[in-house]
C-alpha positions as CSV (number, residue, x, y, z in Angstrom):
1,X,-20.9,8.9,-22.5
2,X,-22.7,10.8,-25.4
3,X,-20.7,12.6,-27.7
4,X,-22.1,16.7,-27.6
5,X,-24.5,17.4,-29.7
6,X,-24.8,21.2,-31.7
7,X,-28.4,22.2,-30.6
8,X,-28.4,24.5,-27.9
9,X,-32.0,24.2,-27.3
10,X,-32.2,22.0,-24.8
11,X,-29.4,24.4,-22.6
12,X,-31.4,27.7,-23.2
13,X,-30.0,28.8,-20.0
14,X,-27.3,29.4,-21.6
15,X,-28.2,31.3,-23.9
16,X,-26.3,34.9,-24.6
17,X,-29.0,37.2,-25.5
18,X,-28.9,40.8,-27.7
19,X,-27.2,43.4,-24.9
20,X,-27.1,40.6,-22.0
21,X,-23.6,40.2,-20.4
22,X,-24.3,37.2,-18.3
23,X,-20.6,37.0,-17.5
24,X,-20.5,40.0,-15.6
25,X,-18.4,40.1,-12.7
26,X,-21.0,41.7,-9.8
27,X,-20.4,42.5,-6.3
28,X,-22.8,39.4,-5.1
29,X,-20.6,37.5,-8.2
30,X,-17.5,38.2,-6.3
31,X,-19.3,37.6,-2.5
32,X,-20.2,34.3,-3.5
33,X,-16.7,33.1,-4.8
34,X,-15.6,34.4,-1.6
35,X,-18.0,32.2,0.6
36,X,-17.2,29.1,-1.6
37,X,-13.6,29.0,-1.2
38,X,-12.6,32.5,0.6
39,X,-11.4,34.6,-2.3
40,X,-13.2,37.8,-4.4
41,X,-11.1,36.7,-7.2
42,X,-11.4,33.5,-9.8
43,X,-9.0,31.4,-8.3
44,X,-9.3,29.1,-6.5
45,X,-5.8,27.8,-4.5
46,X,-6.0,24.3,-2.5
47,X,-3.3,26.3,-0.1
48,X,-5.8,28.2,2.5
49,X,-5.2,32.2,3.2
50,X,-6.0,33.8,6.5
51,X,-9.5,35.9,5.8
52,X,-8.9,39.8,6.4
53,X,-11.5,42.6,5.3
54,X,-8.9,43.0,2.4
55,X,-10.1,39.9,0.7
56,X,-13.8,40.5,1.2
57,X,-14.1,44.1,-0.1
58,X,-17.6,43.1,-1.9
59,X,-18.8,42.0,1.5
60,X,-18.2,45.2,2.7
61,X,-19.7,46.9,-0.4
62,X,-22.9,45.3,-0.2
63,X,-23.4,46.4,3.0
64,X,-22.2,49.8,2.5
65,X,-25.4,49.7,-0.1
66,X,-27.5,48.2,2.4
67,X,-27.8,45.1,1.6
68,X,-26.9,43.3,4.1
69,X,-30.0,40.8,5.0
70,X,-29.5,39.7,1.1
71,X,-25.9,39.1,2.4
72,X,-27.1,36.9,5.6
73,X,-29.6,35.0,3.2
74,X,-27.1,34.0,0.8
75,X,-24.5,32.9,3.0
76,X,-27.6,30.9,4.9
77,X,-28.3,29.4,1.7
78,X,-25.3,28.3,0.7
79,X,-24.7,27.0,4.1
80,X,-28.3,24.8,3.7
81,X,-27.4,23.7,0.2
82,X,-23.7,22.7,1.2
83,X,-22.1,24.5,-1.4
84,X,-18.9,26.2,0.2
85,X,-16.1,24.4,-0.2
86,X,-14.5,25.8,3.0
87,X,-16.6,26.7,6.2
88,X,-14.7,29.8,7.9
89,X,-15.4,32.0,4.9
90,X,-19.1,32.0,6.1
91,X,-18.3,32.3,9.6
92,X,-16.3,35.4,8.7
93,X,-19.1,36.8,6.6
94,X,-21.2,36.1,9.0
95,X,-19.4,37.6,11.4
96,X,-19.0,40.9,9.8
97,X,-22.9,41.0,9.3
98,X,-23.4,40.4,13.2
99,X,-21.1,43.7,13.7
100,X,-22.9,46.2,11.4
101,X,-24.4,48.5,12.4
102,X,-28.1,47.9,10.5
103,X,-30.3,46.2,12.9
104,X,-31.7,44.0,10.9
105,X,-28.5,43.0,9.0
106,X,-27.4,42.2,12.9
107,X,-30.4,40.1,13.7
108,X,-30.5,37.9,10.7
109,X,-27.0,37.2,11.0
110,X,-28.1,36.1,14.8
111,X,-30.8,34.0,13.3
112,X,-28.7,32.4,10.9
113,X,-26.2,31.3,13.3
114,X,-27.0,28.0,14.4
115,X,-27.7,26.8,9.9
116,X,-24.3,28.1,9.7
117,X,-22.3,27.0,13.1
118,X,-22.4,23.3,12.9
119,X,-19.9,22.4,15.5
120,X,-18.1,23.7,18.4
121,X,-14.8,24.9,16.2
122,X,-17.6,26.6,13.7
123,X,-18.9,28.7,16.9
124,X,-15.3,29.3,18.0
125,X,-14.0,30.5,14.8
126,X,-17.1,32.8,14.4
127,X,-16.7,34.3,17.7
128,X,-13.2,34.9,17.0
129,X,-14.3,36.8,13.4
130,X,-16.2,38.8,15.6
131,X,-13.7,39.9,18.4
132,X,-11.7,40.6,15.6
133,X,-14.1,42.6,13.4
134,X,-14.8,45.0,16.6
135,X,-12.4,47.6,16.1
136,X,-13.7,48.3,12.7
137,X,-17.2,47.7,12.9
138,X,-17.3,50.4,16.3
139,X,-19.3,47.8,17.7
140,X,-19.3,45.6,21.0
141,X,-18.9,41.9,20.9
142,X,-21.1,40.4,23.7
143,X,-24.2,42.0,23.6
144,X,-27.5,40.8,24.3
145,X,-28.4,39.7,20.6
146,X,-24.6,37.4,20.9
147,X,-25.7,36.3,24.4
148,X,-29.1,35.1,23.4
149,X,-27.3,33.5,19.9
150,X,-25.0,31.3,21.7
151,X,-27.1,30.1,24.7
152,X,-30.0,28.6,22.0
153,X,-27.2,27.6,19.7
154,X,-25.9,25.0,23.0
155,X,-30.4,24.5,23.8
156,X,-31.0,23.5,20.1
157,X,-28.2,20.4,20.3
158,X,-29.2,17.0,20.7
159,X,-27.8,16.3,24.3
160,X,-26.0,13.2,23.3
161,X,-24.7,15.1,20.3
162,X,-23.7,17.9,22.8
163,X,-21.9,15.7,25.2
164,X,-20.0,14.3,21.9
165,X,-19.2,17.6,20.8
166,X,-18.1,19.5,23.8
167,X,-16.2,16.2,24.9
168,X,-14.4,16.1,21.5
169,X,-13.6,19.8,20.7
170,X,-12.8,21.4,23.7
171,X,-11.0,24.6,22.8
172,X,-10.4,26.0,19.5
173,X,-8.9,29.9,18.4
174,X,-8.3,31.0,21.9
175,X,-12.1,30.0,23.2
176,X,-13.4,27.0,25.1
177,X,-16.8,26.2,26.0
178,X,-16.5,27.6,29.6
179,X,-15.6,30.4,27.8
180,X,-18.6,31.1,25.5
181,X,-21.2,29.6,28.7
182,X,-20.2,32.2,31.0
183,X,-19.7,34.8,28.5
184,X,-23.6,34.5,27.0
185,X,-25.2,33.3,30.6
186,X,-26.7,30.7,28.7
187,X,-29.9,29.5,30.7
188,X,-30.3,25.7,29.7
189,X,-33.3,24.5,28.5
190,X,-33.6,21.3,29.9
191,X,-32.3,18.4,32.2
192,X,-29.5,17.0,30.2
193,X,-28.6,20.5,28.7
194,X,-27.9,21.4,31.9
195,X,-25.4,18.3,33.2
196,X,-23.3,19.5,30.1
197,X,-23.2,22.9,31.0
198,X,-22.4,21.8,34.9
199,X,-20.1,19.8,33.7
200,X,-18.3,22.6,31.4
201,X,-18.2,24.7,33.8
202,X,-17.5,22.9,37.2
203,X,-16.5,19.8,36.0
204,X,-16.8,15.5,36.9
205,X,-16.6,15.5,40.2
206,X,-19.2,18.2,40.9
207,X,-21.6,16.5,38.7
208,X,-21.2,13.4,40.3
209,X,-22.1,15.1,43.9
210,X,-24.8,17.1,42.2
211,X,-26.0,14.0,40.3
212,X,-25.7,10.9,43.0
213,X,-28.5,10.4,44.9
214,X,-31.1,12.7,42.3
215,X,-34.0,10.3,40.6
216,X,-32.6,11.3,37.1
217,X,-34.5,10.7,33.7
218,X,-34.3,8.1,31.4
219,X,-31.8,11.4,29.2
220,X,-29.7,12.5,32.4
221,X,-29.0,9.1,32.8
222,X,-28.0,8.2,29.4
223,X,-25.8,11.6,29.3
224,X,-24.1,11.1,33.2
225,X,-23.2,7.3,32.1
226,X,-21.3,8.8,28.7
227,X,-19.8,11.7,30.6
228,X,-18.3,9.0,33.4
229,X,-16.8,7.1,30.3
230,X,-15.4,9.8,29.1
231,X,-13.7,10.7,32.3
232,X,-12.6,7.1,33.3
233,X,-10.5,7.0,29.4
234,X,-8.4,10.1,30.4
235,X,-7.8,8.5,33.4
236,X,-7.0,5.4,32.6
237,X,-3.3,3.6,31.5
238,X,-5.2,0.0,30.9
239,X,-5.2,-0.7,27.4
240,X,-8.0,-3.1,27.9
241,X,-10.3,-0.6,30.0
242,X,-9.7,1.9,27.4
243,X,-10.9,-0.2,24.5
244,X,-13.4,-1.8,26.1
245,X,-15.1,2.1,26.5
246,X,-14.7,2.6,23.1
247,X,-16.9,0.2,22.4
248,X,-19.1,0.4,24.8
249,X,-19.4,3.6,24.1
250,X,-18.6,4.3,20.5
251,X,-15.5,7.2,22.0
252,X,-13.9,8.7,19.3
253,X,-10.0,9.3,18.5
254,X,-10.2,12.7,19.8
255,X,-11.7,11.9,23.2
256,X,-8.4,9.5,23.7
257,X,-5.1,10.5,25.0
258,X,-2.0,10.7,23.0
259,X,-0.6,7.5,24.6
260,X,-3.4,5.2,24.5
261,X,-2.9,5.5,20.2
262,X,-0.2,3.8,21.0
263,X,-1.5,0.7,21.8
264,X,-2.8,-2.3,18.9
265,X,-5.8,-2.8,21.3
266,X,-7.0,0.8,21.4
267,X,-6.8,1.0,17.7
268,X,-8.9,-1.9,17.0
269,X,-11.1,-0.6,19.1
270,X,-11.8,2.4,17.2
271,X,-11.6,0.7,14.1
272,X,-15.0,-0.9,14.6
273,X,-16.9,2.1,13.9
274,X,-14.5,4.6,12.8
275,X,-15.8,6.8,10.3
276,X,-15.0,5.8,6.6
277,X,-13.2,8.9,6.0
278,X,-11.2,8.8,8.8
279,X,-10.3,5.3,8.3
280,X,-8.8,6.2,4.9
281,X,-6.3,8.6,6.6
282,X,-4.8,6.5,9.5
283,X,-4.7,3.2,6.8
284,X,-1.1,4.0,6.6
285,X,-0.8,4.6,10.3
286,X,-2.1,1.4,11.5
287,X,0.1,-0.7,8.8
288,X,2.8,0.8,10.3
289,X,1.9,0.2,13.8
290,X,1.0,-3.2,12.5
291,X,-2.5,-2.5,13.5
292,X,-3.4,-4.3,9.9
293,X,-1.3,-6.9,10.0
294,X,-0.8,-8.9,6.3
295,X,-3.5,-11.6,5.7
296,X,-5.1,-10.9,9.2
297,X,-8.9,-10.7,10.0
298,X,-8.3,-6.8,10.9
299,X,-7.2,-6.5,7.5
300,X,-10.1,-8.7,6.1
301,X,-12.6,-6.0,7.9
302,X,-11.2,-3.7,6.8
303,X,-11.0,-4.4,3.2
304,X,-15.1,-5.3,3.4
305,X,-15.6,-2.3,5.0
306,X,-14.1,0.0,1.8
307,X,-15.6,-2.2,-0.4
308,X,-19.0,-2.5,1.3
309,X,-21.9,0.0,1.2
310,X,-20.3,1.8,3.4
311,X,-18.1,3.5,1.4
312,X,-21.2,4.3,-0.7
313,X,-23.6,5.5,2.1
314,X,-20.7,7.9,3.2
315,X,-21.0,9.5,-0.1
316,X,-17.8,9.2,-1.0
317,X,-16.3,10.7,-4.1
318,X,-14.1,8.6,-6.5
319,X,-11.3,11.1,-6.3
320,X,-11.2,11.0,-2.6
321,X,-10.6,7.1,-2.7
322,X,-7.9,7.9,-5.5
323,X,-6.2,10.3,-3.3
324,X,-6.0,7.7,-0.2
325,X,-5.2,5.1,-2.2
326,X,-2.0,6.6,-3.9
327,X,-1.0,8.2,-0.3
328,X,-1.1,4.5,1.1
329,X,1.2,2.9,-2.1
330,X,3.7,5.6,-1.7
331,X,4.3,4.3,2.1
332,X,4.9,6.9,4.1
333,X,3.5,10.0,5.6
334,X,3.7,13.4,4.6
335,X,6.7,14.0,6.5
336,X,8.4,11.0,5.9
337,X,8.3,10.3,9.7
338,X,5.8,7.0,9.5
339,X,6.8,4.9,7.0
340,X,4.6,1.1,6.1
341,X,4.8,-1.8,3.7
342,X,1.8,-1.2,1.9
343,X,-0.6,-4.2,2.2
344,X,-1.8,-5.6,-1.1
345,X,-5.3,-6.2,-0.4
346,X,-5.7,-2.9,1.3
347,X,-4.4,-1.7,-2.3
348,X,-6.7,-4.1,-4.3
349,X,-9.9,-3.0,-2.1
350,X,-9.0,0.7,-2.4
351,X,-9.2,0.7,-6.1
352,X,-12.5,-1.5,-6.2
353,X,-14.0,1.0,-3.9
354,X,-12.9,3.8,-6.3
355,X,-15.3,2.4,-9.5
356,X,-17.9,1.6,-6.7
357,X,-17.8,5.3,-5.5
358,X,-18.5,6.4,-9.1
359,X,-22.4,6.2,-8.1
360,X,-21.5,9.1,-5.6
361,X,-21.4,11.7,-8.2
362,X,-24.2,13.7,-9.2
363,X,-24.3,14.9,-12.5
364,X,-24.5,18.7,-13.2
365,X,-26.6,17.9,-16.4
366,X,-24.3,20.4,-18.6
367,X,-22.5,19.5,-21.7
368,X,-18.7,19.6,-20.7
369,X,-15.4,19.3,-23.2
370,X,-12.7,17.4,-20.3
371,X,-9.5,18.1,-22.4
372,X,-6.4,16.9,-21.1
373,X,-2.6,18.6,-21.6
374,X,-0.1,15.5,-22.3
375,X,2.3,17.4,-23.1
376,X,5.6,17.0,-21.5
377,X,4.9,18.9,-18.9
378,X,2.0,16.9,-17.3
379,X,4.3,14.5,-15.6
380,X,4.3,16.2,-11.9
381,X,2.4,15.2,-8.9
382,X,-0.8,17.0,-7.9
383,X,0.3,20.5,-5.7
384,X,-0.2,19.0,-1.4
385,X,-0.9,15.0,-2.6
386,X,0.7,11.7,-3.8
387,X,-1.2,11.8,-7.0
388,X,0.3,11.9,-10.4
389,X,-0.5,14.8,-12.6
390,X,-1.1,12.3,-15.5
391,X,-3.1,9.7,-13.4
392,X,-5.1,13.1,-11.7
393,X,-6.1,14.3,-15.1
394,X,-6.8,10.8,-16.4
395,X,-9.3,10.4,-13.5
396,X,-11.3,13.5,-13.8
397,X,-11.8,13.0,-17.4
398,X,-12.8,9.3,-16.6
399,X,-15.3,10.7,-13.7
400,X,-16.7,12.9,-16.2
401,X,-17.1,10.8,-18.8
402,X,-19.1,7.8,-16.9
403,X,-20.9,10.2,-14.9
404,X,-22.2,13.3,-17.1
405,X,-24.1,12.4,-20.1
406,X,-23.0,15.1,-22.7
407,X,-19.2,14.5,-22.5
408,X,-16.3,15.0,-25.0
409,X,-12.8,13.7,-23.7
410,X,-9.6,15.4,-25.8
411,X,-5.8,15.1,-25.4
412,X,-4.0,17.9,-26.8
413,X,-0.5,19.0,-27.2
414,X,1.5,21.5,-30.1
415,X,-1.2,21.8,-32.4
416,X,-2.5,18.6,-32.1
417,X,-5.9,17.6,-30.5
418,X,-7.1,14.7,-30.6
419,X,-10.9,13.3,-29.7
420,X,-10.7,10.3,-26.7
421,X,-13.1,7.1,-26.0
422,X,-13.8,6.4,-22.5
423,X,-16.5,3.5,-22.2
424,X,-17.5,2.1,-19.1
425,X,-15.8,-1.0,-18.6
426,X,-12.1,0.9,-19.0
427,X,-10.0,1.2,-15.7
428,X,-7.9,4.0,-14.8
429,X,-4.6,2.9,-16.2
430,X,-6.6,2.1,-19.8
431,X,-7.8,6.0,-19.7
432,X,-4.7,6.8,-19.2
433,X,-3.3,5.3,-21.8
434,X,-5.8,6.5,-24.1
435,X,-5.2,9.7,-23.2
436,X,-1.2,9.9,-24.8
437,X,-1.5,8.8,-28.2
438,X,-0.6,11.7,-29.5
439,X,3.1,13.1,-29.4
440,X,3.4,15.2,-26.3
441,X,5.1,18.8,-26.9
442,X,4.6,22.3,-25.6
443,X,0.8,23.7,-24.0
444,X,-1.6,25.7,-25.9
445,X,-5.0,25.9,-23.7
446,X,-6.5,27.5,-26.3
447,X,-6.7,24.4,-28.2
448,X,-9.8,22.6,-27.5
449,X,-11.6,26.1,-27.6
450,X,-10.5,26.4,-31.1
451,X,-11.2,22.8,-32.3
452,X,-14.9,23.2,-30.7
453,X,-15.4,26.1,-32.8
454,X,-13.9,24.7,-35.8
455,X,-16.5,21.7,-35.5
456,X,-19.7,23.9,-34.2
457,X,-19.7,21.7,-31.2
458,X,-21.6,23.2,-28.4
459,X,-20.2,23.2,-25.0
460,X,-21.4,24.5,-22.5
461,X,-18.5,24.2,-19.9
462,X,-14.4,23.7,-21.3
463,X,-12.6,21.6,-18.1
464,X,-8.5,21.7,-19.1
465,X,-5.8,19.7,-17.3
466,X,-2.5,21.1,-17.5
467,X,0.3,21.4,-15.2
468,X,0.3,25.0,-14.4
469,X,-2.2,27.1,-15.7
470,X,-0.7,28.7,-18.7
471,X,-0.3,28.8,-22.2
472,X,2.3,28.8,-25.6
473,X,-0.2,29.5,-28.6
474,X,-0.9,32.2,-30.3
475,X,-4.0,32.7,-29.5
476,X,-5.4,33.7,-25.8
477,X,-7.7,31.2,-24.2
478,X,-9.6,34.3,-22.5
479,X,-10.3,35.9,-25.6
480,X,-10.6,32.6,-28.0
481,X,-13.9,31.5,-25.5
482,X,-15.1,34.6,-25.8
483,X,-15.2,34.5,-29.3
484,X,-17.0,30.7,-29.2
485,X,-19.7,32.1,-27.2
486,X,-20.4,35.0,-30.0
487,X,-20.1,32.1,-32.7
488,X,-22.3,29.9,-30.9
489,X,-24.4,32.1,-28.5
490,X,-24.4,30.5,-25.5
491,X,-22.6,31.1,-22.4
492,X,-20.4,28.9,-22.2
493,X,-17.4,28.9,-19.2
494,X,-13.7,28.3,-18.8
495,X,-11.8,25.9,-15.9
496,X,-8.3,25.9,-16.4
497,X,-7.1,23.4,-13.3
498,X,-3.5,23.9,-13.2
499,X,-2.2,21.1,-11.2
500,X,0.8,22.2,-9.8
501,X,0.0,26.0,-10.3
502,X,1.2,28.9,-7.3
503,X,-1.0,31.2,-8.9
504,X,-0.5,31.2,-12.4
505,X,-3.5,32.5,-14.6
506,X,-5.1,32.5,-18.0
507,X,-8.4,33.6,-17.6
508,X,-10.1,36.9,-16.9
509,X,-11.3,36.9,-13.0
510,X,-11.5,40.5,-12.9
511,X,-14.3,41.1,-15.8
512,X,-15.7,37.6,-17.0
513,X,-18.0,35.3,-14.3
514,X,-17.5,32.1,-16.7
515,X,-13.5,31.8,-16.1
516,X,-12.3,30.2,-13.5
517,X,-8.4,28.8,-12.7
518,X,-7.8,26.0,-10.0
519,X,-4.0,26.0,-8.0
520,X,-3.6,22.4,-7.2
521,X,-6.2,20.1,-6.8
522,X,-8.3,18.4,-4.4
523,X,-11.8,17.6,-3.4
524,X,-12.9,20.9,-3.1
525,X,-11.7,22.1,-6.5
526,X,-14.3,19.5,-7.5
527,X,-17.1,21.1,-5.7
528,X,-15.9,24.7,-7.0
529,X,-15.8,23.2,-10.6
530,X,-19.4,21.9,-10.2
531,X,-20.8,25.7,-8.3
532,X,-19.3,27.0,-11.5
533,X,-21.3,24.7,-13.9
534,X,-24.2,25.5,-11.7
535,X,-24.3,29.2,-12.2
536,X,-23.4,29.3,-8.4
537,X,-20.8,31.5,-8.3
């Protein structure tokens, strides 16, 4: 970590020229939030609301001006880039854009469907947008343009990946594969294509009449033998059968019955190639269905596994480590139905992999002021997770600080701030100490605004950690950056991440792009935090 240096130069981007107003809040501004994390407005809450044409009014504005084919690019684009932080805002855009009644808007929207629908629920939840955009739009839903999208969207899979996908999510918002196949009288465009659509639509015992005595290639073969395990788990009661075409097989959780995850055997089955994310969520499961047994080789996997490149190549982000690990110590589920011992080397190899996972993040290249509320009111637990408030904050400001060159840590509280030191070799529980050495006492976000200006530091992002997302000063955070970026000239941008916020709000969503407040916290308020840095929405 760097402290920030006071030459703008090198940030000309910026850079707040004579009569620009780069923090203009723009229809395309406000269409953009909205694909990210499905709201028009600068918050962003880890609680997801059901999408209505109420909350995309610039949607509908921008194609009112007819500009619906830049509409269809951007959401592509962000689709391609990976930068929404939640995927039915796009389908819904999408959706809408399929439904106008501009031709071209219409056919792009077609075009784009198979960047933007990754997987069967993605193509579910878009067709269900659409039904439900009908009445407004004056439109039909299954014309020849939808037919012709969803039959190449089912020719343009991988066959294996198809049999996987249709196999694993069958039905999803009212609509099933045998549904959408004899809605769009999909033609299949080869062989394997269609045995999966046979199979959709007539099922295992017709394809194995149809398929019997038929010199099949090398593909048909390949998908018939998967399809036939497939059928023989659902039909099966032996534990040993069952795991035995897991691994044969590499079956997922979701192609299992509910009663074969009952069974040790089944579970270590899956284990063997489970996905490193799912793995991280059913760690407290198996311990309590003594899947991971203390001190056994299950539990000796499984700690190599977190530890291992694995948990690298899966690009995991520190945070998400953080968030599994403090769900395993606290020993139950959500609910409080499952309930476990934690294991202590699960717990040691969980917080190895989180410093490993630090090599995940990829910087945003801005200068950033991470300043942290210790005040008495940071001692909550993050809104939906396990996680501390204090060890939440302590942890972003950490990830920041090893990860972004140009980084200034601060703890502030009742007119005190104070500058931290982070260095590399500090764990969590050091930062975190670091981080209260000054007397805690009420919030005033407008703090570390202030004490930047004071010093001419240049920042080009302020990141503040407080409980809920509000403020005691005397001075308005809204108006104090405003006045930095005339001081300084630069644009520089607000994220208030209130961690146990319903909705609370300092900044100015309505008029000002460069403020943004965070309601909880979770992965993808990292991701809207970065878009944000980026210029991206």
């Amino acid at each position: 970590m760097e402290p920030l240096g006071q030459d703008a130069n090198d940030h000309g981007q910026n850079s707040v020229g004579d009569g620009v107003h780069p923090w203009e809040v723009t229809d395309m501004t406000r269409l953009r939030r909205f694909i990210c994390y499905g709201s028009e407005m600068a918050i962003y809450d880890t609680k997801e609301h059901r999408l209505g044409m109420e909350s995309a009014l610039a949607l509908l504005s921008l194609l009112q001006e007819g500009r619906g084919c830049e509409v269809v690019e951007e959401v592509k684009r962000l689709a391609l880039e990976g930068r929404p932080v939640r995927t039915n805002p796009s389908l819904f855009a999408l959706a809408v854009c399929s439904q106008h009644l501009d031709l071209n808007t219409r056919r792009g929207a077609f075009r784009a469907l198979s960047d933007v629908c990754r997987a069967p629920e993605h193509l579910f939840t878009f067709i269900q947008y659409k039904k439900e955009a009908k009445e407004r739009m004056r439109c039909g839903i299954w014309g020849r343009a939808l037919r012709k999208a969803v039959s190449d969207w089912y020719n343009k899979q991988d066959a294996m990946g198809l049999a996987l996908a249709v196999t694993k999510c069958k039905t999803r918002e009212g609509w099933s594969h045998q549904d959408l196949l004899r809605l769009s009288h999909a033609k299949p465009a080869n062989e394997a294509i269609v045995l999966i659509s046979k199979y959709i639509m007539k099922g295992w015992k017709e394809v194995q009449g149809a398929y019997a005595d038929k010199e099949n290639s090398e593909e048909v073969i390949k998908v018939l033998s998967y399809l036939e395990a497939v059928e023989k788990v659902k039909h099966s009661a032996d534990e040993m059968e069952v795991s035995h075409l897991i691994e044969e097989h590499s079956l997922e959780r979701e192609q299992l019955l509910t009663d074969h995850l009952k069974s040790k055997a089944v579970w270590k089955a899956l284990l063997k190639e489970m996905p490193m994310e799912s793995m991280l969520r059913t760690l407290g499961k198996m311990t309590a269905d003594q899947v991971l047994e203390p001190g056994s080789s299950d539990v000796a996997e499984v700690c190599e596994r977190i530890q291992s490149e694995a948990a690298l190549k899966a690009k995991l982000h520190p945070f998400s480590v953080l968030t599994a690990s403090e769900n395993y110590k606290r020993g139950q589920g959500n609910r409080g139905k499952v309930k476990w011992e934690p294991d202590v080397d699960i717990i040691k190899a969980l917080d190895s992999a989180f410093y490993k996972c630090f090599t995940n993040v990829e910087p945003a290249g801005k200068r950033f002021m991470v300043a942290v509320d210790i005040s008495t009111s940071l001692s909550s637990v993050v809104k939906g997770t396990a996680v501390s408030t204090a060890v939440a904050a302590a942890a972003m400001a950490m990830i920041f600080a090893r990860t972004e060159a140009e980084t200034q840590v601060m703890a502030y509280s009742e007119g005190a701030i104070v500058p931290c030191t982070i260095t590399e070799g500090m764990s969590l529980r050091q930062v975190a100490t670091e981080l209260v050495k000054i007397p805690s006492g009420y919030t005033d976000c407008a703090l570390p605004i202030l004490w930047a200006s004071e010093k001419t530091i240049t920042v080009d992002m302020f990141i503040i950690f407080t409980n809920t997302a509000c403020w005691h000063g005397e001075a308005n955070p809204a108006e104090c950056l405003r006045m930095y970026r005339h001081k300084m000239g630069i644009f520089s941008k607000l994220m208030v991440c209130g961690l146990t916020s319903n909705g609370l709000s300092i900044a100015d969503p309505a008029e000002d792009r460069g403020m943004l407040d965070l309601c909880g916290f979770d992965l993808g308020a990292i991701e809207v935090i970065r878009n944000l840095a980026l210029d991206l929405i």
